[in-house]
KOLRO-679764 format. One record per residue (C-alpha): residue number from 1; chain; x, y, z. Coordinates in steps of 0.2 Angstrom, whole numbers, m for minus. Example, Ala and Ser with C-alpha at 12.3 -4.5 7.8 and 13.67 -1.06 7.14 Angstrom:
1  A  62  m22  39 $
2  A  68  m5  36 $
! end
This chain:
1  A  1388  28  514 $
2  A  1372  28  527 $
3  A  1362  33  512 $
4  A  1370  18  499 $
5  A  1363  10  516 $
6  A  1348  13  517 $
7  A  1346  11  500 $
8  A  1350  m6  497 $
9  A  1339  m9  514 $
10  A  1323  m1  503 $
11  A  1330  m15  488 $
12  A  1329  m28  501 $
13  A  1313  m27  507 $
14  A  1305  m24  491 $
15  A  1314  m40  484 $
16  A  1306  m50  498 $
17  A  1288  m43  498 $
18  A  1290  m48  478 $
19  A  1298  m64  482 $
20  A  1284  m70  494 $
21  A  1271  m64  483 $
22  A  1259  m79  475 $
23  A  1269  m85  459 $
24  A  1265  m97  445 $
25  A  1277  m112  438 $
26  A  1273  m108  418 $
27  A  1293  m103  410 $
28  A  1289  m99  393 $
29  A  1276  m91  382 $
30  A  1265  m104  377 $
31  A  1263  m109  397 $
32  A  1260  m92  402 $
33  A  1249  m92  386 $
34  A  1237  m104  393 $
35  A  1237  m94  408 $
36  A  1233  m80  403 $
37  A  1217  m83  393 $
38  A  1209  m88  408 $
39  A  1216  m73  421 $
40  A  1218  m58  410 $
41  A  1201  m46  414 $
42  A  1202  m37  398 $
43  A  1203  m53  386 $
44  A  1187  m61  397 $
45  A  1176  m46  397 $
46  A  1179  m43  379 $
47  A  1173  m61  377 $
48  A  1159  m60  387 $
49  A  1152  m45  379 $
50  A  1153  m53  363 $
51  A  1142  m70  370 $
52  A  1132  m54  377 $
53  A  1129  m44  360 $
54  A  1125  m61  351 $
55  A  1108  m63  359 $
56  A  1104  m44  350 $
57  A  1104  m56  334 $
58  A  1087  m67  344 $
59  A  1080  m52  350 $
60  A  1078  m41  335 $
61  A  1074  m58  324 $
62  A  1060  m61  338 $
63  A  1050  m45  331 $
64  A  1049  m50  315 $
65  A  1040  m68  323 $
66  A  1021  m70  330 $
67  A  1018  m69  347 $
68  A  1005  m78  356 $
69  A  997  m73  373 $
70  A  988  m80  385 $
71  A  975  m69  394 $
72  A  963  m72  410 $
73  A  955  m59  418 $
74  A  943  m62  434 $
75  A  932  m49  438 $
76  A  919  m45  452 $
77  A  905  m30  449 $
78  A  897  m24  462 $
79  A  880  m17  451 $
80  A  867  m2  456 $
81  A  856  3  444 $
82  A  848  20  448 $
83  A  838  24  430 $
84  A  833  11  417 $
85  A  822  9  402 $
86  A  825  m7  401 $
87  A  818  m23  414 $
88  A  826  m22  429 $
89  A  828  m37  442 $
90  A  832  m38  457 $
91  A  828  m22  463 $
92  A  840  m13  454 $
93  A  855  m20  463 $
94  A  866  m36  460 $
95  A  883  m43  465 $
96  A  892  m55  449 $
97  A  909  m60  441 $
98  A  914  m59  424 $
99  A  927  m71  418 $
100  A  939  m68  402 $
101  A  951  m81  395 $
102  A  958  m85  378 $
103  A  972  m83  365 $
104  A  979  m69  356 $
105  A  990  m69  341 $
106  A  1000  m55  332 $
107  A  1012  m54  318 $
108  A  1020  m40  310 $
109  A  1014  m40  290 $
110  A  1023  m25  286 $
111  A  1035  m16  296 $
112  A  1053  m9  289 $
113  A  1057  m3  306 $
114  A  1061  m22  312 $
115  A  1067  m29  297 $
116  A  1081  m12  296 $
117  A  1082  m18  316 $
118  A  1086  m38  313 $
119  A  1100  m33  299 $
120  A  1106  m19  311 $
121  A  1110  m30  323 $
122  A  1118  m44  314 $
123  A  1131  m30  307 $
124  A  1134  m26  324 $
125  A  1135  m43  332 $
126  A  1150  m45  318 $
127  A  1157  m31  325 $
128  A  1157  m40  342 $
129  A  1166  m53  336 $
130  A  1179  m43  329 $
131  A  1184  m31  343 $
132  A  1183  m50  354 $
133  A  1195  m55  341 $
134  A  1206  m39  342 $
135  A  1207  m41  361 $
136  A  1214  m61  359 $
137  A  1229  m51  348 $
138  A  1228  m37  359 $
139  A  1231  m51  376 $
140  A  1245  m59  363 $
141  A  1254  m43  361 $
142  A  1254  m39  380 $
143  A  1257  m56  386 $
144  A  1274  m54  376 $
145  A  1277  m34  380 $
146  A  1276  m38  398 $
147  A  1287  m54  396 $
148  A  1300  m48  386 $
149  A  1301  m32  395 $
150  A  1305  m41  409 $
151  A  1318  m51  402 $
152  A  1327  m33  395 $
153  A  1325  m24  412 $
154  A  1333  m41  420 $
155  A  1348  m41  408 $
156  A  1350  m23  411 $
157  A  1351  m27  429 $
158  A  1363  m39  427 $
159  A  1374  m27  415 $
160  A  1374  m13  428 $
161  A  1379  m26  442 $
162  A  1393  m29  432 $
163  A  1396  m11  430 $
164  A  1395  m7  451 $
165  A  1405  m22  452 $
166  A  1419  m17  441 $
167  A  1417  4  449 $
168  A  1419  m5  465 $
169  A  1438  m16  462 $
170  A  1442  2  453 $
171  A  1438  11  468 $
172  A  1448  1  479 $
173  A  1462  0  468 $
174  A  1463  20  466 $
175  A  1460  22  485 $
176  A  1476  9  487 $
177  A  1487  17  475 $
178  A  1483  34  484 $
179  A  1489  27  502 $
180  A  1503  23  493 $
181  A  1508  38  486 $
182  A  1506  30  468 $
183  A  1488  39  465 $
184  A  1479  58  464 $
185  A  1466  61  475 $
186  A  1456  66  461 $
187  A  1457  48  453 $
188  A  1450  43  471 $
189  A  1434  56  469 $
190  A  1431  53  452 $
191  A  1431  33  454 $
192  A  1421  35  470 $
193  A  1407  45  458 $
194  A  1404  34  446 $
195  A  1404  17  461 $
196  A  1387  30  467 $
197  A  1382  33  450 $
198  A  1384  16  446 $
199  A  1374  11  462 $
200  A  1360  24  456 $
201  A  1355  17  440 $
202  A  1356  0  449 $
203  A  1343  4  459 $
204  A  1334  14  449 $
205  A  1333  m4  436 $
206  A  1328  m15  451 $
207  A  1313  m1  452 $
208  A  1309  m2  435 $
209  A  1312  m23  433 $
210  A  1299  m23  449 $
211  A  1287  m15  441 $
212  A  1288  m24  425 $
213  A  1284  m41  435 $
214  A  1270  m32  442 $
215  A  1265  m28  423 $
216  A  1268  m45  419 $
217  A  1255  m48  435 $
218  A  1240  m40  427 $
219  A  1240  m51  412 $
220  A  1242  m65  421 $
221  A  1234  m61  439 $
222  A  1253  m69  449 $
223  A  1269  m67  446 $
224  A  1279  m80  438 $
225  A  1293  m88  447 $
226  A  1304  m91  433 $
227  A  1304  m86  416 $
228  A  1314  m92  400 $
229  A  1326  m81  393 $
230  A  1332  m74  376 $
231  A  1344  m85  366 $
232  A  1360  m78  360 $
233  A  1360  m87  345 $
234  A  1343  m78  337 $
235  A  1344  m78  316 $
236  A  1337  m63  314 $
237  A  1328  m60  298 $
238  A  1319  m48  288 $
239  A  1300  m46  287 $
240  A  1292  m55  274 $
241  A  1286  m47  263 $
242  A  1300  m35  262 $
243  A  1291  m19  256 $
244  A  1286  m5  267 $
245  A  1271  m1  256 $
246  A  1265  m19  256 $
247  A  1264  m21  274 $
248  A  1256  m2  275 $
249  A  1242  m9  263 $
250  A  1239  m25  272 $
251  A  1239  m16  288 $
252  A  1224  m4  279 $
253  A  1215  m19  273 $
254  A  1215  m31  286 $
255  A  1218  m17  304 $
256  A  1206  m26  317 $
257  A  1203  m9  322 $
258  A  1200  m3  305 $
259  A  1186  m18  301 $
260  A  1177  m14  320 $
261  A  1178  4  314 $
262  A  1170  1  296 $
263  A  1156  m12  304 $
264  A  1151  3  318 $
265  A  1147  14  302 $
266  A  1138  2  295 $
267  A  1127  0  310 $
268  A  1127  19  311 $
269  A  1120  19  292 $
270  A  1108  3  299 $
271  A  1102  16  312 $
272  A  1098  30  301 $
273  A  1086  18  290 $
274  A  1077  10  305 $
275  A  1075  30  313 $
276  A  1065  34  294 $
277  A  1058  19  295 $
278  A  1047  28  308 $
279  A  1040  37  295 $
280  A  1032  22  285 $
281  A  1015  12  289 $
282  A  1015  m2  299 $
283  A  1003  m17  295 $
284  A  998  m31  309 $
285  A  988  m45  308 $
286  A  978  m48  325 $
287  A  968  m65  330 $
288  A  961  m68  346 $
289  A  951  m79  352 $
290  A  941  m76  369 $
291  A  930  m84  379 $
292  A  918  m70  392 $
293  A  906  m80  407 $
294  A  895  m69  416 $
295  A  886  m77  430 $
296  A  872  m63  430 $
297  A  866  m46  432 $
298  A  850  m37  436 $
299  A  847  m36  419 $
300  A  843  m52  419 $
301  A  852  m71  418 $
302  A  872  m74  415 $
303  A  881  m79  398 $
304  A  895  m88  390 $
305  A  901  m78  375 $
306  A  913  m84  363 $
307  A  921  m71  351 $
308  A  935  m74  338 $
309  A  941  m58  329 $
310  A  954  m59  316 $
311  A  960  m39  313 $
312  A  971  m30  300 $
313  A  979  m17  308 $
314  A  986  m1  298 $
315  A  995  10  306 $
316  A  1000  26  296 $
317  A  1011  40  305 $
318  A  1007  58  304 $
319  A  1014  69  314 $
320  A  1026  66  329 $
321  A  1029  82  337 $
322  A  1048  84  325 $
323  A  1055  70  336 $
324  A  1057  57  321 $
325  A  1066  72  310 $
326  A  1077  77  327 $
327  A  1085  57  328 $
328  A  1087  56  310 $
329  A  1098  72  310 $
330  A  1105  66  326 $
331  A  1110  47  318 $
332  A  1116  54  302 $
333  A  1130  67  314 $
334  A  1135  53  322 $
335  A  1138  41  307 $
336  A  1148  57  299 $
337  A  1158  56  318 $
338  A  1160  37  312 $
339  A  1167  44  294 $
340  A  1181  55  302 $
341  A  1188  40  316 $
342  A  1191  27  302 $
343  A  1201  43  290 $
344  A  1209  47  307 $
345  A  1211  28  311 $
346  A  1218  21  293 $
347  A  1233  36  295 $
348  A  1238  30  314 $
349  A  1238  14  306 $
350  A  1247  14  291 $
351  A  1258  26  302 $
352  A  1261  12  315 $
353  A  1265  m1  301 $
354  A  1278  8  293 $
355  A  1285  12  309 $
356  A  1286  m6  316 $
357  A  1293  m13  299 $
358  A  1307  3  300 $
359  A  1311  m3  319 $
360  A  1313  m21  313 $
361  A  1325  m15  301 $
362  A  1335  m3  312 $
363  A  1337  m16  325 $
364  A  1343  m30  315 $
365  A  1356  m17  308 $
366  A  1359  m11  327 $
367  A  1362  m27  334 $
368  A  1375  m32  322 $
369  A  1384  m14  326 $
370  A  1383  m15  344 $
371  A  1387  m31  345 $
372  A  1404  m28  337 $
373  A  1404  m11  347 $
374  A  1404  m24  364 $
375  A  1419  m33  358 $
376  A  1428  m16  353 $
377  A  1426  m11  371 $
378  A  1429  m27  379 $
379  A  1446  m27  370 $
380  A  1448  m7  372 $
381  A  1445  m11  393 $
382  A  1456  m27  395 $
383  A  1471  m15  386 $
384  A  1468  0  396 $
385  A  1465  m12  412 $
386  A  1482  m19  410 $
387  A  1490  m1  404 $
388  A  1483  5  418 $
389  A  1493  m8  432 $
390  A  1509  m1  421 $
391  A  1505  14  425 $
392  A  1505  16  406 $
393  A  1483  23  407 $
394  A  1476  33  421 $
395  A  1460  27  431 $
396  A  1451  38  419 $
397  A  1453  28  404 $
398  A  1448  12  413 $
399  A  1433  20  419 $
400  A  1428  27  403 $
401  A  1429  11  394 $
402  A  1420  1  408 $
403  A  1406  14  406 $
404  A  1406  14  389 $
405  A  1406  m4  388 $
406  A  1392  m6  400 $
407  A  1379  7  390 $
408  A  1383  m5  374 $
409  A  1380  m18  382 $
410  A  1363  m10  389 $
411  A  1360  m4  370 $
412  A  1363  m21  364 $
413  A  1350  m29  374 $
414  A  1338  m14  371 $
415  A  1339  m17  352 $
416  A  1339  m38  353 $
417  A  1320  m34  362 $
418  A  1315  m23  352 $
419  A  1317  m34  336 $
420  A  1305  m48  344 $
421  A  1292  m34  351 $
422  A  1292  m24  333 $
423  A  1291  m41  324 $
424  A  1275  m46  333 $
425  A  1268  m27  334 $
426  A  1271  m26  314 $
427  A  1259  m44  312 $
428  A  1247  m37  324 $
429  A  1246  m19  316 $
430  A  1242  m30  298 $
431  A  1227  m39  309 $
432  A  1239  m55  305 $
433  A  1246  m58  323 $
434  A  1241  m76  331 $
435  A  1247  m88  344 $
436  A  1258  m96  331 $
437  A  1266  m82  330 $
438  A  1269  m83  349 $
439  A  1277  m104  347 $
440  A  1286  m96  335 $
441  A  1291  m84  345 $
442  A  1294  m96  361 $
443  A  1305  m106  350 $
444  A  1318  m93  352 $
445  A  1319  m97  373 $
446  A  1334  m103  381 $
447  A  1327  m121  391 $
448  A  1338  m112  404 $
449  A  1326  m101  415 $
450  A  1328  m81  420 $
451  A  1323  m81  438 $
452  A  1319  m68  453 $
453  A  1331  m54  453 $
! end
């Protein structure tokens, strides 16, 4: 009993450092919703990279535009003349400065390089915003795995309390129908067994229900003080459309992952253009306009030269040393690498769809069975219970049923959980899951609140 002890001392002090921990006063999903999209790390950096990647649109569009430059140069020549033919003053020697200013303007007539660039990088920035949208469904899903988990491990809790509750008026009654001669000493071991094992699983739940608050935590960065629970009185209904295949198709077709995936090969074949790019000409058109003052040297008086040039620049690659042929090679493996994800990709999809709508299915079949099954044993225990104080049923049966009773319960709020998780892992496998899905969802909390544990 010292170790039951301690125990339930560890439960204690974990319960209070949870309890005193920084909470928020959201109940529901849509509260913890609005929460969440400002606190959860994963959901942020995913937007920001997005608002980051946009600018690669500006950048690459930039190359294709003019640019204009302002140049000033001030220079100071310190002049010794030492052999001449020309006339020479100033014996040879002379101190001056030479000033430069003007404008230069260059734009790109011809260059496939940028242009592959520019249409690179819009592929890409739609790639951006798809993976920002996957992480929104991505928060959605997590929001309501770490909610609802908490709210299974919570009923679970409850169930086994029940449980130790009932192992504990069994093990006092055995233990007085012993003293009284009436009972086995065996009855009294066996009843004192399942009290501890009881007592085990109890704590080992209050572990696992901690630890689903702290899940809960990283999405919304503090642990809510109350949360809405499950109603009892769920409809639950059938995916619509009905058909495996369906949902497996839309899943292939509209698969956020999928459509990041099938934009990264497209900015892998963008990459392989713009690498041969490198072997066409380049043509520039150059104007500049400049402006050169020279105060004197000892050939003679000082200046002011004025020279606008306007140039056509051609610029026709040869030979690079192999590099240009190495990165081409190099971008067309790593587009192929691309090919083999999405095939790999589209399988663990259509996979994961027919697998969520199969557990919809199972639990809605489930729930109806093990609801019954609960009734069953609630009957089967209150007939054993009273068999059992007329000496009609030993402990045995009592404890049996109680068991029994306890995992269907257990079962039972495992398969009402996992209904509302694969419903929503199903939409969000077909790229379909938004937060109307989640009202929808919320509209199927009790206004009663599940609180600390």
């Amino acid at each position: 009993m010292n170790q039951v002890r301690k125990i339930y001392f560890g439960c204690f002090v974990l319960a209070a450092l949870i309890f005193t921990a920084t909470r928020v006063s959201a109940e529901d999903l849509i509260g913890l919703w609005a929460i969440a999209e400002k606190q959860d790390g994963k959901y942020l950096s995913a937007k920001y990279r997005y608002l980051a990647d946009a600018e690669s649109i500006k950048q690459t569009r930039a190359q294709l535009l003019p640019t204009i430059s302002y140049n000033y140069e001030d220079k100071n020549t310190d002049q010794v003349i030492n052999e001449s033919d020309n006339a020479v003053f100033n014996l040879g020697k002379d101190n001056y400065t030479t000033t430069t200013k003007g404008f230069r303007i260059s734009q790109a007539i011809f260059d496939y390089a940028r242009w592959s660039r520019y249409k690179q990088s819009k592929i890409f920035v739609n790639k951006s915003e798809i993976e920002y949208q996957l992480a929104k469904q991505e928060l959605l899903l997590r929001l309501a795995e770490s909610y609802f988990l908490v709210l299974e491990r919570g009923d679970q809790f409850d169930t086994v309390q029940d449980e130790k509750t009932a192992m504990s008026k069994h093990l006092s009654l055995s233990e007085l129908k012993f003293k009284s001669g009436l009972g086995m000493s065996a009855d009294v071991e066996d009843a004192r067994a399942r009290y501890l094992s009881t007592l085990s699983k109890e704590f080992e739940l209050k572990s696992r229900l901690d630890d689903s608050r702290y899940a809960l935590r990283e999405v919304l960065g503090e642990i809510p003080v109350s949360i809405a629970s499950l109603r009892s009185d769920i409809e639950f209904q059938k995916p619509i459309p009905d058909v495996t295949d369906e949902w497996v198709a839309m899943s292939a077709r509209q698969n956020l992952e999928l459509q990041a995936m099938t934009l990264s090969l497209n900015v892998a074949e963008k990459e392989v253009s713009a690498l041969k790019a490198a072997r066409y000409p380049t043509v520039n058109l150059v104007y500049s306009d400049l402006d050169t003052v020279t105060d004197g040297s000892v050939f003679g008086g000082g200046s002011d030269i004025n020279n606008a040039d306007i140039q056509l620049q051609l610029n026709v690659p040869i030979y690079t040393g192999g590099a240009t042929s190495s990165k081409i090679r190099q971008a067309i493996q790593k587009k192929l690498s691309v090919v083999e994800d999405i095939k790999d990709k589209r399988r663990s999809v259509e996979r994961a769809a027919q697998d969520a709508f199969n557990r919809v299915h199972t639990a809605i079949v489930q729930i109806e069975a093990l609801g019954q099954a609960v009734k069953a044993q609630e009957r089967l225990l209150q007939t054993y219970s009273s068999g059992y104080r007329g000496g009609k049923n030993s402990i045995l049966d009592v404890l049996d049923t109680q068991q029994d009773l306890s995992q269907a319960k257990q079962s039972l709020t495992k398969a009402r959980y996992d209904y509302v998780l694969n419903t929503l892992r199903l939409k969000f496998t077909a790229g379909d899951l938004q937060v109307d899905d989640l009202i929808s969802i919320n509209g199927w909390l009790s206004t009663s609140a599940s609180g600390q544990r």
